[in-house]
N, C-alpha and C positions, 0 to 999 in steps of 0.2 A: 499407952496401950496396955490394956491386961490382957495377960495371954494365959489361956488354961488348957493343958491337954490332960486327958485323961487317958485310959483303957478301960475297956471290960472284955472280960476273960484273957486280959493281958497285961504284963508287966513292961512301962513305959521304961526303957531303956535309957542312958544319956543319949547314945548314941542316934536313938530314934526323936528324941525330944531335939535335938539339937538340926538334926534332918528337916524336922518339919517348920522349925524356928526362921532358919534359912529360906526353906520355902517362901514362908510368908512372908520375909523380909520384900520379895516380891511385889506384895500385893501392897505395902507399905512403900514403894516406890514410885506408884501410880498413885496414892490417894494416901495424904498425910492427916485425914480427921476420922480416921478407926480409933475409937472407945471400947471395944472388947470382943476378943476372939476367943469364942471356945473351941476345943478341937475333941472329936471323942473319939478313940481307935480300937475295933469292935474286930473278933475274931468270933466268928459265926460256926457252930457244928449243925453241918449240913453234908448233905453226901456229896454233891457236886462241889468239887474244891477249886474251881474256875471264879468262883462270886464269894469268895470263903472271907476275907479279906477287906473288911469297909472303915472306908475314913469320913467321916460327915463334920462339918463343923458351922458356926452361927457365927456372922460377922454383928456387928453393932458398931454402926456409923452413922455420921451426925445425921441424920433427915430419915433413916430405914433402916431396918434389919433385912440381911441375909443371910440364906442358906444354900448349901450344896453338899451333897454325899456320894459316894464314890464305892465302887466294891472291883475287886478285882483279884486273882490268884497271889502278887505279891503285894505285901501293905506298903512296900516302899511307892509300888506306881501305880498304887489307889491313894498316893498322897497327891505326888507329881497331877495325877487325874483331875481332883479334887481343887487342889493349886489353880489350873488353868480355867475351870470350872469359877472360882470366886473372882480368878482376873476380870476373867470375861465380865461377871456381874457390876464389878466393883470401876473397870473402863468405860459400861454402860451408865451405870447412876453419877460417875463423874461429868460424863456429856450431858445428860440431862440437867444437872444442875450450871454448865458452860449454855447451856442453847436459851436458857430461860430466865437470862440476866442480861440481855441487850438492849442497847440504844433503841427507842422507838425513831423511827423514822422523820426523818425534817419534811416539814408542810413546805410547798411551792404555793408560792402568793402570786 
């Protein structure tokens, strides 16, 4: 898996790269054919400091890409956001690929 975090208009921290590492160690528990994650962590000047705070990132896994973005006043739990946000995606296109590889049905003669 490559894993790429960035900022803009911010300086990624260990502390903060290791945060989000963790996270997605998550997302790498449900679904072992992820090929690259980016993560981009964006500090917005805006007057309302409630949506100040966005985490967005692109998954790349075998069959699709996703995405999901996040904003919220701390960037800690516009990751956590974000996090549950690509589970969700990434539990759905796992089932979809389980539901569409089954036995076809036995004929009664």
């Amino acid at each position: 898996m490559n894993l790429t975090i960035s900022g803009h208009h911010l300086e990624v921290t260990p502390a903060l790269r290791s945060y989000v590492t963790t996270k997605l160690d998550r997302i790498m528990r449900h679904f072992d054919k992820v090929v690259d994650v980016k993560v981009l962590l964006t500090i917005e000047n805006q007057k309302e400091k409630e949506r100040r705070q966005r985490a967005e990132c692109n998954i790349r896994v075998k069959g699709s890409d996703m995405f999901a973005q996040s904003a919220h006043a701390d960037l800690y739990a516009a990751v956590d956001e974000l996090v549950d946000k690509l589970d969700r995606q990434v539990v759905r296109h796992k089932g979809r690929l389980q539901n569409h590889h089954h036995e076809a049905p036995k004929r009664l003669m």
